[in-house]
LUMTITOR-959052 format. One record per atom (N, C-alpha, C): x, y, z. Coordinates in steps of 0.1 Angstrom, whole numbers, padded with zeros to 4 digits, always signed. Layout:
<recs>
XYZ
...
</recs>
This chain:
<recs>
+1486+1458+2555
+1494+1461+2567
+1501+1475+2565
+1500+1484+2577
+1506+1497+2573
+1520+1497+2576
+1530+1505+2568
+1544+1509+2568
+1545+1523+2576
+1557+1521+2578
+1565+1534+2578
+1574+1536+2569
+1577+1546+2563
+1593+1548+2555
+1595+1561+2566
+1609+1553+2565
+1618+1564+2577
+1626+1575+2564
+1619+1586+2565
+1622+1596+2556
+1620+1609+2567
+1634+1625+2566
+1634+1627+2580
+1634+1641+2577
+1626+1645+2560
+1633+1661+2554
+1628+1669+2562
+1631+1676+2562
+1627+1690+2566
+1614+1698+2559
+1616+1696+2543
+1607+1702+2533
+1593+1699+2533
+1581+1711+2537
+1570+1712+2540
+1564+1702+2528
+1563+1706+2515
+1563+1705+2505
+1563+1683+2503
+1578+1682+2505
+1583+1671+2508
+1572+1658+2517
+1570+1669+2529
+1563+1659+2539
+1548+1657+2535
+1542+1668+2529
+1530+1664+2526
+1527+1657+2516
+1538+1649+2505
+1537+1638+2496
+1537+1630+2504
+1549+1626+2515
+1550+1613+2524
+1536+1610+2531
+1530+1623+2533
+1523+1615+2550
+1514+1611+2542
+1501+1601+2543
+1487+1601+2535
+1480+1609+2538
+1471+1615+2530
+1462+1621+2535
+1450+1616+2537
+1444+1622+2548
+1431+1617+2559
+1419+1630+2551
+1411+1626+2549
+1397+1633+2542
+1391+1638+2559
+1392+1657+2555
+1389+1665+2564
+1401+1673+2572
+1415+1665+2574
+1423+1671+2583
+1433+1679+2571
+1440+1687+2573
+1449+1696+2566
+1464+1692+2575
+1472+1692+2565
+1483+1696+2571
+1490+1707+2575
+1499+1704+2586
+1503+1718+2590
+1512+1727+2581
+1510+1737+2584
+1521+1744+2576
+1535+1745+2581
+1537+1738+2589
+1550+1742+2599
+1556+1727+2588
+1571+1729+2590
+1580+1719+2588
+1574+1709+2595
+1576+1692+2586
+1577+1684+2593
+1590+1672+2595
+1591+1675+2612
+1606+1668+2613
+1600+1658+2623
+1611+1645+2620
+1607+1631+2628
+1616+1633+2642
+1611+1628+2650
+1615+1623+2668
+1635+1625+2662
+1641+1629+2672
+1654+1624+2674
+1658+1615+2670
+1649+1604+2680
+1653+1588+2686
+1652+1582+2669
+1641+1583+2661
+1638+1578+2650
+1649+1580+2638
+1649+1598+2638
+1666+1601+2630
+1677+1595+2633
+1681+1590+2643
+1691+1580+2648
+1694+1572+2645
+1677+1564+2642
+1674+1550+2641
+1674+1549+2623
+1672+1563+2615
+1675+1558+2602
+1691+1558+2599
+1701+1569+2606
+1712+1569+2606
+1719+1554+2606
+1715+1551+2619
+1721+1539+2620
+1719+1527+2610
+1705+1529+2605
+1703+1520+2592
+1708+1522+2577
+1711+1534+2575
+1716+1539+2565
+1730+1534+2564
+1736+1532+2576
+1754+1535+2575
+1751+1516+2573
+1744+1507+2577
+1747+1495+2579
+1741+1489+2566
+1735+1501+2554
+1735+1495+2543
+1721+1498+2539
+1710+1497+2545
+1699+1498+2547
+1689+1506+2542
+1695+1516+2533
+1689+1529+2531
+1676+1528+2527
+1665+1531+2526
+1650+1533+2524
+1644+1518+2526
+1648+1515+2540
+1644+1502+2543
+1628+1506+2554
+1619+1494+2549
+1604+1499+2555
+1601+1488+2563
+1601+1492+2577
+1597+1483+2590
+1580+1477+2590
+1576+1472+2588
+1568+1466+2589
+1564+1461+2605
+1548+1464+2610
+1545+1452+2624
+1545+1439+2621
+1546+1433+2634
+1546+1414+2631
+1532+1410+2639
+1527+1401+2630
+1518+1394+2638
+1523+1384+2643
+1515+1385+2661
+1521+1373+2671
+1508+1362+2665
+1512+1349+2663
+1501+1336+2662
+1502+1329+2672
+1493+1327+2681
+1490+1324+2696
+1494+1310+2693
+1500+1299+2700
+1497+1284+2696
+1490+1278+2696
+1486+1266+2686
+1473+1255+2688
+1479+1247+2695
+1466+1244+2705
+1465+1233+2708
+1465+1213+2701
+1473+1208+2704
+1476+1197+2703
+1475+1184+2710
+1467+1185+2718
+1460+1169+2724
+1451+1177+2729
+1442+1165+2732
+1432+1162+2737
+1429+1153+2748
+1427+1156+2760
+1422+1144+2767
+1405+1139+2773
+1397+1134+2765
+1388+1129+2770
+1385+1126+2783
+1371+1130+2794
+1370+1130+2804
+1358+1120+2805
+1356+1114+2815
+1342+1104+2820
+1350+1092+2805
+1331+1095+2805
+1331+1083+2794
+1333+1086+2785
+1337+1098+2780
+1340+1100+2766
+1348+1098+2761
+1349+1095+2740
+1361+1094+2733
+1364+1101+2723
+1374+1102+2719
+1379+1109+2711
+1386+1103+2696
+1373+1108+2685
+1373+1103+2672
+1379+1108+2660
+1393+1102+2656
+1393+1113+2642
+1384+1108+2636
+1381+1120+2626
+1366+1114+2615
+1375+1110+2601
+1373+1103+2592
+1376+1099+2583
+1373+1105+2575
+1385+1109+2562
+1379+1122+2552
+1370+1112+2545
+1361+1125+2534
+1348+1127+2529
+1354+1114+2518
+1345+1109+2511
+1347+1107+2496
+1343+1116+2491
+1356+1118+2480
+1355+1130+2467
+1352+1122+2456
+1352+1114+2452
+1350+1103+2440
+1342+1097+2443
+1328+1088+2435
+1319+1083+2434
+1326+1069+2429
+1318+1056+2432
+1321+1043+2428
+1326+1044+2411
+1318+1055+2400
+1321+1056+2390
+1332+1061+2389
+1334+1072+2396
+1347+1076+2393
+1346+1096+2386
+1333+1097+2395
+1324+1112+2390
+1332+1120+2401
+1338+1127+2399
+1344+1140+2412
+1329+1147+2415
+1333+1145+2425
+1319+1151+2434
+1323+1168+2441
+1315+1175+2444
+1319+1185+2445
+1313+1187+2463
+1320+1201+2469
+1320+1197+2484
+1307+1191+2487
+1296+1204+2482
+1288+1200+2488
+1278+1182+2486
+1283+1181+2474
+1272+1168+2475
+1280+1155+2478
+1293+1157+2490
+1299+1149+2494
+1297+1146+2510
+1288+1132+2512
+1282+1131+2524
+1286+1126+2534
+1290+1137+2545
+1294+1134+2562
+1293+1122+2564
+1308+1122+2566
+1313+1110+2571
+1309+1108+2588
+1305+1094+2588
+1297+1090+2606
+1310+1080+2612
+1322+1083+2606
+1332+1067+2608
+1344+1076+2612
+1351+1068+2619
+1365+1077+2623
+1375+1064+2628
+1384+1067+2640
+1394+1058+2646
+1393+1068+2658
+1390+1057+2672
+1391+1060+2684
+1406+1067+2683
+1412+1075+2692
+1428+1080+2695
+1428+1085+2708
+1415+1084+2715
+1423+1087+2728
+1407+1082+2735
+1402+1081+2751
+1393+1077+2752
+1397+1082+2771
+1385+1085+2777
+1384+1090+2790
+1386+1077+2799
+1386+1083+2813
+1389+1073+2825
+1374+1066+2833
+1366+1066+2822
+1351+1059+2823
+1345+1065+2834
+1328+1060+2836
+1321+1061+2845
+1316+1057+2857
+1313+1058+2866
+1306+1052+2875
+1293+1050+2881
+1292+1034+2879
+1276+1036+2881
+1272+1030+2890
+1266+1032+2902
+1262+1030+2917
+1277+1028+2919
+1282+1017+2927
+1294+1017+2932
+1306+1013+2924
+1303+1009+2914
+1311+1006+2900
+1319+1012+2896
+1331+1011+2892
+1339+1025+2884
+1336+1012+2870
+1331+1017+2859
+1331+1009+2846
+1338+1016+2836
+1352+1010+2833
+1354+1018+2821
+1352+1013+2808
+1361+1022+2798
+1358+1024+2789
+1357+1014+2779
+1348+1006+2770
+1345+0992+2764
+1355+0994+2755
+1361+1002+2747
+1362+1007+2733
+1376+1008+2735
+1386+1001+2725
+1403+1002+2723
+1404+1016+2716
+1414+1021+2720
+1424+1030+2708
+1427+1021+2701
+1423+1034+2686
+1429+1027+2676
+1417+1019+2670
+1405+1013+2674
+1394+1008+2669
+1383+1018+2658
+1380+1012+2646
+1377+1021+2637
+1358+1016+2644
+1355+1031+2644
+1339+1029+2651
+1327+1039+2638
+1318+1034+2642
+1308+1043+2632
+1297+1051+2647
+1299+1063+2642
+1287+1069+2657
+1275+1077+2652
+1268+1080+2660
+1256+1086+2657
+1258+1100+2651
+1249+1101+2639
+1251+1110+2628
+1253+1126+2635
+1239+1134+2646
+1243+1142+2651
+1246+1144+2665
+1259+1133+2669
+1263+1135+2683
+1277+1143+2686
+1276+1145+2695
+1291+1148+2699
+1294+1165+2689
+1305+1165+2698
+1310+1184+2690
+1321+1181+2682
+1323+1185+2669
+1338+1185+2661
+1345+1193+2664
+1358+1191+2661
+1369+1204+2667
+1381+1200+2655
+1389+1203+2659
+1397+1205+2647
+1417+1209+2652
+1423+1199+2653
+1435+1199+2658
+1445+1194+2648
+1458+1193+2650
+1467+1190+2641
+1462+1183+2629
+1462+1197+2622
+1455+1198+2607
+1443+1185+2606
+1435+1180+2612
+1424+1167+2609
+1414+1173+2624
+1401+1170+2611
+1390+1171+2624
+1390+1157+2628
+1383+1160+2644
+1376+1150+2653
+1361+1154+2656
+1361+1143+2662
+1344+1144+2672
+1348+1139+2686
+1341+1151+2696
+1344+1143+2709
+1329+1141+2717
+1328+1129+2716
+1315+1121+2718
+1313+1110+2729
+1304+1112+2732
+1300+1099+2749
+1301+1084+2740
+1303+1078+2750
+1308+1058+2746
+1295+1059+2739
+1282+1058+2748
+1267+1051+2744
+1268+1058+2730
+1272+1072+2724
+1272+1074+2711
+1277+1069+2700
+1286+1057+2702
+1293+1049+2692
+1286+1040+2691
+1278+1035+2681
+1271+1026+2675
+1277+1013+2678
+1287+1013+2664
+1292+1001+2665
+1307+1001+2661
+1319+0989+2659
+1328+0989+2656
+1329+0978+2644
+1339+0991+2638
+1339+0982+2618
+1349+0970+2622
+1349+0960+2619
+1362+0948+2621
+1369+0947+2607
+1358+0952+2601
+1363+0949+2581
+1358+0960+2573
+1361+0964+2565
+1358+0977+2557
+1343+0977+2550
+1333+0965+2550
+1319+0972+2546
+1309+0967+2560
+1304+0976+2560
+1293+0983+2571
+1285+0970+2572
+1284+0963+2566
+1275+0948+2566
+1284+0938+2580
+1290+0940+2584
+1304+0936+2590
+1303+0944+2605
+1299+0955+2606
+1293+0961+2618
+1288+0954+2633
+1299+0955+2640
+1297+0947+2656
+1293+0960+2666
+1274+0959+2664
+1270+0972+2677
+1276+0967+2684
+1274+0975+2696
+1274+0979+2708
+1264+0985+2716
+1268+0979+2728
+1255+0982+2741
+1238+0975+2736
+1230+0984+2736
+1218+0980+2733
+1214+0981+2718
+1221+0981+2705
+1218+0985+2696
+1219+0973+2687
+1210+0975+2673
+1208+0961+2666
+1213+0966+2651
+1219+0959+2641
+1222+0961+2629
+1212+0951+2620
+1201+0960+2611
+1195+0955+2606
+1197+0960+2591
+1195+0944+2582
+1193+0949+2568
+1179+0951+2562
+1177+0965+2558
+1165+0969+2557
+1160+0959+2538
+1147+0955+2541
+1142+0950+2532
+1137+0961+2518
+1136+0957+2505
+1137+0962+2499
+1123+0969+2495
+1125+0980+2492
+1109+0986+2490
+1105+0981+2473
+1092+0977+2478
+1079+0978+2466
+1083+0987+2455
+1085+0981+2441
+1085+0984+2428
+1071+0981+2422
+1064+0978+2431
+1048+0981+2422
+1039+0981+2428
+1023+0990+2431
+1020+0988+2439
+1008+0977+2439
+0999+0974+2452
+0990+0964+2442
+0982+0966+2433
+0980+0977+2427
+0973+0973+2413
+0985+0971+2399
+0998+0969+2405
+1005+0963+2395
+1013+0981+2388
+1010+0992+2396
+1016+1001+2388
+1030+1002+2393
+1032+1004+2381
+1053+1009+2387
+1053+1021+2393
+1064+1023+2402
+1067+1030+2415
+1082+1039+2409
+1079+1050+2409
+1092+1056+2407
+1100+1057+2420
+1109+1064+2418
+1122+1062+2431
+1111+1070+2445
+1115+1086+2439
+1103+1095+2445
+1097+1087+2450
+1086+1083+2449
+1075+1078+2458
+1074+1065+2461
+1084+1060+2459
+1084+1046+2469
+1087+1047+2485
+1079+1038+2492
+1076+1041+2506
+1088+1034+2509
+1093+1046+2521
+1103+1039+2527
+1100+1030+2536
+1109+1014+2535
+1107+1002+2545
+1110+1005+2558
+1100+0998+2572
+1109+0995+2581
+1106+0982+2583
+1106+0974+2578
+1107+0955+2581
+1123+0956+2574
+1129+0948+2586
+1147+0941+2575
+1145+0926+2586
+1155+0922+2586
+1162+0912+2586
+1179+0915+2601
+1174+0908+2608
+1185+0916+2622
+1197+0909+2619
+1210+0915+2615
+1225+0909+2611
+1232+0905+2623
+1229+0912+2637
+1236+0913+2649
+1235+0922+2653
+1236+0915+2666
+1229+0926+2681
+1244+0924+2687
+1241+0938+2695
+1247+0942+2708
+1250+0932+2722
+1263+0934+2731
+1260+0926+2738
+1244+0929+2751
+1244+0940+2747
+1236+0946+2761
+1236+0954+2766
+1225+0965+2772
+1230+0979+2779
+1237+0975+2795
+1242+0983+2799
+1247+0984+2816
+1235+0984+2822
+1236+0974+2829
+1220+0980+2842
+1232+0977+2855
+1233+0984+2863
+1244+0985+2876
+1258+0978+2875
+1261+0982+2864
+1279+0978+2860
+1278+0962+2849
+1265+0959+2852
+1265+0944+2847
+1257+0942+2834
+1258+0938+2823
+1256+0933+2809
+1239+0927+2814
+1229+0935+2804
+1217+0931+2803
+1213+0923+2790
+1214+0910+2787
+1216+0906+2773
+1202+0913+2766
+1201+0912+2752
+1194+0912+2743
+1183+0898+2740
+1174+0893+2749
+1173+0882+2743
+1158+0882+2735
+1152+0893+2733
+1141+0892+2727
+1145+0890+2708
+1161+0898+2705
+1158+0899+2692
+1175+0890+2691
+1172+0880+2683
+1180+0871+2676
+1183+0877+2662
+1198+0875+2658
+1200+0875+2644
+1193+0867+2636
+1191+0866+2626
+1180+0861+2612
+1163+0866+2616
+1164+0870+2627
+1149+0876+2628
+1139+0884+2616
+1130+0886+2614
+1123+0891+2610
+1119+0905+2615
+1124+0916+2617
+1116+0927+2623
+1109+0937+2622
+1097+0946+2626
+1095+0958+2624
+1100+0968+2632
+1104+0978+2627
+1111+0988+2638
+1103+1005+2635
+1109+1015+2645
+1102+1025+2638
+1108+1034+2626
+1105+1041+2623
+1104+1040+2604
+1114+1060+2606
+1115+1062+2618
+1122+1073+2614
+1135+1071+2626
+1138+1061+2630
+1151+1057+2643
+1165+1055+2634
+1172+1051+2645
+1187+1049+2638
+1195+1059+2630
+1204+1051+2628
+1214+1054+2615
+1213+1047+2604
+1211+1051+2589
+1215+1043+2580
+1229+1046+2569
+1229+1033+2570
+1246+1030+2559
+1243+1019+2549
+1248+1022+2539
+1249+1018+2522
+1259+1008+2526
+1259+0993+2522
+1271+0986+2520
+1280+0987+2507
+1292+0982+2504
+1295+0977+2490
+1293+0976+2482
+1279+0964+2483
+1269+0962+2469
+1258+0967+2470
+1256+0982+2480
+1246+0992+2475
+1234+0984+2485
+1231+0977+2489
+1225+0974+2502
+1224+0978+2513
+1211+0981+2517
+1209+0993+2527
+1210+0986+2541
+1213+0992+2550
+1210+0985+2566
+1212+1000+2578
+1205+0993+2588
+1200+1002+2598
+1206+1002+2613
+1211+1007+2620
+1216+1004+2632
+1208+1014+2643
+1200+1005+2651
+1193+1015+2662
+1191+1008+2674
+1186+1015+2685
+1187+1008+2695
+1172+0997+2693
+1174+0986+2704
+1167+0977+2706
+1155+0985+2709
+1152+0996+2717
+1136+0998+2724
+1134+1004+2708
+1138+1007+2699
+1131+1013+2683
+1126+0997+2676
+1130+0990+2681
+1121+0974+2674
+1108+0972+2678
+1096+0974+2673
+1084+0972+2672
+1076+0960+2678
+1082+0948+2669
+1076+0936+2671
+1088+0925+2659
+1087+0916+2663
+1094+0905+2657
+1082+0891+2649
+1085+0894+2635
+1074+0888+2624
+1077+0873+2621
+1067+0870+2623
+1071+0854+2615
+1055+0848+2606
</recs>
């Protein structure tokens, strides 16, 4: 940041130590003397104690913004900070600490309407939800980011702290994905690498249903304990507790149901 020193000599000599010099311009040979108004203004500073006191500019800081109000159907998510510590207890560094999909509803829009319906919004403040990995925009308010994201983007809502415990929402199913083959059939062992990723699991719970004209379309093709095939690149996946994988995607990504 640049200064002034209010310095007011007369001495040619004098002035060309004070001023900086600029590469290419010369200074004048003439005395250099400051404005009136400015000699005044060191006078007055001088007598009140002040002597070789250096004025500095101020930066103005515009204010932040501090709420948020969600419009339609949308809501408004803090995100939950990252884990920095591993189950062992390994400090993890930024980057190989993985984006958090989980937050707490804090504010939520005045819903939508559909044909003559005003339907609001399913979802409480204050409900901890998990949403789709790349939906919605982050932003960033009283020091903690959010996500501000459409209802159908919230998967599901946590009731208890592991992901096995997950109550979708709308048309979406929470499945625990079956475990992949550690050998293939001729009996050879399968490293991590190249073990095929599953899509047969086991359906934990389903959704109540999507909206079809303000009114609940149940889910009745896929029951919990099911057997299913789904498609092999849909949903979200989350790691439970005991390291147990499971999958949350909508009902039309279910394939066929195995028995």
């Amino acid at each position: 940041m640049a200064s002034l020193q209010l310095s007011g000599t007369g001495n040619p000599a004098v002035a060309r130590r004070s001023l900086p010099s600029i590469d290419g311009l010369r200074l004048s040979p003439f005395p250099f003397r400051l404005p009136s108004s400015i000699r005044a203004c060191r006078v007055a500073l001088e007598r009140r104690g002040f002597r070789g006191h250096v004025v500095k500019a101020t930066t103005v800081v515009a204010p932040k913004y501090t709420s948020v109000k969600p419009l339609g159907d949308r809501v408004l998510v803090k995100i939950n900070t990252s884990e920095e510590v591993t189950v062992g207890g390994i400090l993890l560094p930024t980057t190989a600490q993985s984006k958090p999909q989980a937050g707490e509803v804090v504010a939520v829009g005045d819903g939508r309407t559909i044909g003559n319906d005003k339907v609001q919004i399913g979802i409480q403040m204050g409900s901890q939800v998990v949403y789709s990995k790349y939906a919605g925009t982050e932003l960033e308010f009283n020091g903690s980011n959010h996500v501000i994201l459409k209802e159908d983007d919230i998967v599901g809502i946590l009731e208890a702290d592991d992901v096995k415990d997950l109550k979708p929402l709308n048309d979406r199913v929470l499945i625990k994905v079956a475990e992949a083959e550690e050998k293939t059939a001729g009996g050879l062992l399968l490293t991590e690498a190249s073990k095929e990723k599953p899509s047969i699991g086991t359906v934990i719970a389903v959704g109540p249903g999507p909206l079809d004209v303000g009114n609940r379309k149940p889910l009745t093709s896929i029951t919990p304990g099911s057997t299913v095939l789904y498609s092999k690149y849909a949903g979200n996946e989350f790691k439970s507790a005991d390291g147990s994988l499971y999958i949350a995607l909508r009902a039309s990504d279910v394939m066929a149901v195995l028995s």
